[in-house]
C-alpha positions in Angstrom: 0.0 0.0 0.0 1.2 3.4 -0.6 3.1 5.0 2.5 0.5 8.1 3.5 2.0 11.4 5.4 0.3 12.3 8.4 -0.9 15.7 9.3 1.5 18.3 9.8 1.2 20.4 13.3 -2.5 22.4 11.9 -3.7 18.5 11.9 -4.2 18.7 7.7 -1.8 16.8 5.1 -0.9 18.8 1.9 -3.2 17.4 -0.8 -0.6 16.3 -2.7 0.5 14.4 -0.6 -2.6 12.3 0.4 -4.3 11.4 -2.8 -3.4 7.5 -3.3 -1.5 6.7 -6.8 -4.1 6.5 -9.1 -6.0 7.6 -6.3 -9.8 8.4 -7.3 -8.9 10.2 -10.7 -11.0 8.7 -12.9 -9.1 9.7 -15.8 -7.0 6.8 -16.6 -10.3 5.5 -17.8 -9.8 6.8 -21.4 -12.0 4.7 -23.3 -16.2 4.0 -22.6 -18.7 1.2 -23.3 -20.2 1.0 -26.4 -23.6 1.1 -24.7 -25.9 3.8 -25.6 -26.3 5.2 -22.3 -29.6 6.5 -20.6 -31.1 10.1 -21.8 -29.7 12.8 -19.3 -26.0 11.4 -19.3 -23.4 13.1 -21.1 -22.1 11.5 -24.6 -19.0 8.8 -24.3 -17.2 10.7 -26.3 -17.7 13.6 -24.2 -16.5 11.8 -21.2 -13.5 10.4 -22.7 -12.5 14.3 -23.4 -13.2 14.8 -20.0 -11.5 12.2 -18.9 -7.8 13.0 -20.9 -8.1 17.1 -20.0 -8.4 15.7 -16.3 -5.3 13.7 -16.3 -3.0 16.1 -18.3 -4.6 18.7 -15.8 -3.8 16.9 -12.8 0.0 15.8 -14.3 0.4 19.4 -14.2 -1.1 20.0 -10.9 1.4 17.5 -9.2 4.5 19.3 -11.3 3.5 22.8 -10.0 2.1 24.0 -13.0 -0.9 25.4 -11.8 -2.3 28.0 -14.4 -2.1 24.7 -16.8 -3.8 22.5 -14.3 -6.5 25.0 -13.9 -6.9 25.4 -17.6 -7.3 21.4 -18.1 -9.5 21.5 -15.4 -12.2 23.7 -16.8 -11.7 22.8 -19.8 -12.6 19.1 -18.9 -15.6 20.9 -17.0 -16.7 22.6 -20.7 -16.9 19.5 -22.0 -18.7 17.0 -19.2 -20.6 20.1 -16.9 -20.1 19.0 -13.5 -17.3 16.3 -14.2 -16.6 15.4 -10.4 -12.1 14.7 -11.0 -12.2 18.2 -12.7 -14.0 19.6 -9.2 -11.6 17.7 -7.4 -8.7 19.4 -9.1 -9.5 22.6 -8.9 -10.6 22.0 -4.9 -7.3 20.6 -4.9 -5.8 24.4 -6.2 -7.7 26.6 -4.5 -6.9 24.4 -1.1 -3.1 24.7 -1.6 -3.9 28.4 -2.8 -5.4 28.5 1.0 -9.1 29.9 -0.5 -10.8 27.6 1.6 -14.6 28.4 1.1 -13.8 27.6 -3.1 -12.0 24.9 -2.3 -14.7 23.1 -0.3 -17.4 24.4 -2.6 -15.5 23.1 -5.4 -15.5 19.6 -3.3 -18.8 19.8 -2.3 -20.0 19.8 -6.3 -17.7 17.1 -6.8 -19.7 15.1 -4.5 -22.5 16.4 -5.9 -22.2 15.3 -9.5 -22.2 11.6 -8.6 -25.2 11.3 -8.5 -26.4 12.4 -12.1 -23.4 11.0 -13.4 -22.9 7.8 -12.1 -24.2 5.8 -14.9 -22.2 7.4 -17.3 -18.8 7.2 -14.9 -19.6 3.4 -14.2 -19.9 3.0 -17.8 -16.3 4.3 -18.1 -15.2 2.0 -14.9 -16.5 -0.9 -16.5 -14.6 -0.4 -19.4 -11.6 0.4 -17.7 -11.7 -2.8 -15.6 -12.1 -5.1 -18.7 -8.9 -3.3 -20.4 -7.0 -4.0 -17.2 -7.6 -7.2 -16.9 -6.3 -7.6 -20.8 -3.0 -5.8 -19.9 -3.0 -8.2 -16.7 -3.2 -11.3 -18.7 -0.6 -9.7 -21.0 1.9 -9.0 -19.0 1.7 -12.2 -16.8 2.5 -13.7 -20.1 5.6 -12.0 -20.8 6.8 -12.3 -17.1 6.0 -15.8 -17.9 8.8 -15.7 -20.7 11.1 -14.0 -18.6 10.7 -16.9 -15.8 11.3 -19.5 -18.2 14.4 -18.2 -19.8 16.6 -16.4 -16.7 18.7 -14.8 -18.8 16.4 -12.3 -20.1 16.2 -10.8 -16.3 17.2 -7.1 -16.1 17.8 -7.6 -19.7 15.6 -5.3 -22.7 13.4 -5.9 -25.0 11.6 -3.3 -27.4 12.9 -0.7 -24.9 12.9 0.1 -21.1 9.3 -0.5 -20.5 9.9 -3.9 -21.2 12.6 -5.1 -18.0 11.2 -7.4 -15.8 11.3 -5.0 -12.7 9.2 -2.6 -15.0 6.6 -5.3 -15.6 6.6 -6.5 -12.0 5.8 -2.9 -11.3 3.1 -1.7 -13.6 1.5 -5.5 -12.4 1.5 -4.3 -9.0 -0.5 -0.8 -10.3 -3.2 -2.9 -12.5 -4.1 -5.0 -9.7 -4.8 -2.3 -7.4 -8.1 -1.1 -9.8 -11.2 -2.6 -7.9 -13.8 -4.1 -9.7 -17.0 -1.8 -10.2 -19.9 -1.9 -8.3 -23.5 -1.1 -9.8 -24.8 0.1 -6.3 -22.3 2.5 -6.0 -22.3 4.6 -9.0 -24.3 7.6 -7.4 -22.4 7.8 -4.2 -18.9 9.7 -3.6 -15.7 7.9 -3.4 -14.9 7.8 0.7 -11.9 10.3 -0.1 -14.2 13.1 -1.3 -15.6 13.4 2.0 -11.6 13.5 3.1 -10.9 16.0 0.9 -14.6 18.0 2.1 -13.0 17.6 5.7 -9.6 19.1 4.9 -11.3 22.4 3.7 -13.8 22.5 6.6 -11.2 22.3 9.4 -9.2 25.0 7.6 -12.4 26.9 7.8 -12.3 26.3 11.4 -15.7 24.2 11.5 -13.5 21.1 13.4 -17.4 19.6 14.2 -18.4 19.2 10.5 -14.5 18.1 9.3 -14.2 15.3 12.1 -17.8 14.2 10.6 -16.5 14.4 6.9 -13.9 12.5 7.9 -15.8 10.0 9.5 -17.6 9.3 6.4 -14.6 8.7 4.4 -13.0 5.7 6.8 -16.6 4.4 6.8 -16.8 4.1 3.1 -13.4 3.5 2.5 -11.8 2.2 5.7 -8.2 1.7 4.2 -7.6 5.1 3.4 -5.0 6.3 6.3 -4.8 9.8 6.0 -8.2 10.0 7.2 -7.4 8.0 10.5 -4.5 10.6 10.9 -6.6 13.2 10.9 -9.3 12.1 12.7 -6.1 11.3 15.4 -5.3 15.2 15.2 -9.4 16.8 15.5 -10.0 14.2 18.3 -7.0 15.3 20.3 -7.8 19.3 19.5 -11.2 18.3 21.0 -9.5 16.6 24.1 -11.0 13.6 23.3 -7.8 11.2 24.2 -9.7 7.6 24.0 -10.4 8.3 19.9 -7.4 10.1 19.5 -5.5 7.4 19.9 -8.0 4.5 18.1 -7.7 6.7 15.2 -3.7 7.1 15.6 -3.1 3.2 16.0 -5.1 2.6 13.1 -3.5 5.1 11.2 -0.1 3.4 12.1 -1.6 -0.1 11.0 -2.4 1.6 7.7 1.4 2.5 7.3 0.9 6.5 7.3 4.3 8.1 8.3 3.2 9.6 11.7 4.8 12.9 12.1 6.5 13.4 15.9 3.8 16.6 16.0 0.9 14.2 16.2 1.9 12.2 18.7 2.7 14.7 20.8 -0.9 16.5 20.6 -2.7 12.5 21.4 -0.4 12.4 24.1 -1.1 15.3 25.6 -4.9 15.2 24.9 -4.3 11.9 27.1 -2.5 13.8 29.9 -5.1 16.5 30.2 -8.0 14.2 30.9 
């Protein structure tokens, strides 16, 4: 699992530094069913633009080229109104920008579009999911001739992408895609409530972020930031017994606790 940070000593992780590899950007999804999909959804085609602007945008995002990143982003939201990743993105800029109120009223329509979207996103999922499994099968075929003639270890063939390290690696991304799930097309991915939580405690309203929060390790309980952060509001709060649930579990979930955290559970613990 990918090695989360914890909260730095204001209880919130950067966002760049939370969001999982691969994370919840649905843009790696760049080709759709060929089911006609039901009236009120936005063309395939349409999401497939969407869906490429939002991963260039976010590339540049994570390379600090904002004005680009914001660019891609509403340009992705031209094309598919409401396109929840392209929300996400600019949330994610206007959060490290510190505008707070836009970046949790860009979250907050991100969670909002699932619902009239989810059809067409989990039409995009399921195409995804059958293309991964083809590259799967693929590549366990070629690590197959690699097994079964040694030699060719750490060797090349076509080019770089081709080592056997390189294929043991881009295995090991491929099989973290979950399968799609029908009943959960309309509902928000647990880290869009994380991300909803991060703005609200920067607004100050702890109550609403610890609940935000809360809803992201319910409906995605191996996300670890969350637990960190939960660890940091519970202790603000004084509340040492969740503090430290929330902490351990963090640990379990192999998020790099900074010495800053600790300190505020333990203390937390000592005041009670």
């Amino acid at each position: 699992m990918t090695r989360g940070k914890s909260p730095g000593p204001d209880g919130i992780p950067e966002v760049s530094e939370c969001r999982r590899k691969g994370g919840f950007v649905l843009a790696c999804a760049l080709i759709l069913l060929a089911t006609a999909l039901p009236a009120g959804n936005p063309a395939p085609a349409a999401i497939r633009t969407a869906a490429r602007l939002t991963a260039a945008a976010d590339t540049a995002f994570r390379a600090g080229r904002t004005a680009e990143a914001v660019q891609g982003f509403e340009k992705a939201l031209a094309r598919v109104d409401g396109y929840p990743d392209a929300r996400l993105g600019l949330g994610h800029v206007a959060l490290k920008e510190r505008r707070f109120a836009d970046a949790l009223s860009h979250y907050e329509a991100a969670r909002d579009a699932y619902a009239p979207l989810g059809k067409a996103i989990f039409a995009e999922r399921q195409r995804r999911w059958a293309e991964v499994q083809a590259e799967i099968l693929k590549i366990e075929g070629q690590l197959s001739t690699f097994r079964h003639d040694p030699e060719l270890e750490g060797t090349f063939q076509r080019g770089p992408e081709y080592t056997y390290a390189a294929l043991i690696n881009r295995l090991g991304e491929l099989h973290r895609y979950e399968e799609p799930r029908a009943e959960a097309v309309s509902e928000a991915p647990g880290e869009v409530h994380f991300h909803i939580g991060n703005a609200l405690f920067r607004l100050g309203r702890t109550a609403e972020a610890i609940a935000a929060w809360e809803r992201c390790t319910s409906r995605t309980p191996l996300f670890g930031p969350a637990f960190a952060n939960l660890a940091a509001a519970y202790a603000a709060q004084g509340d040492a017994i969740r503090a430290r649930a929330a902490l351990a579990r963090a640990e379990e979930l192999k998020v790099v606790v900074a010495p800053e955290l600790r300190v505020a559970v333990e203390r937390a613990a000592q005041a009670r």
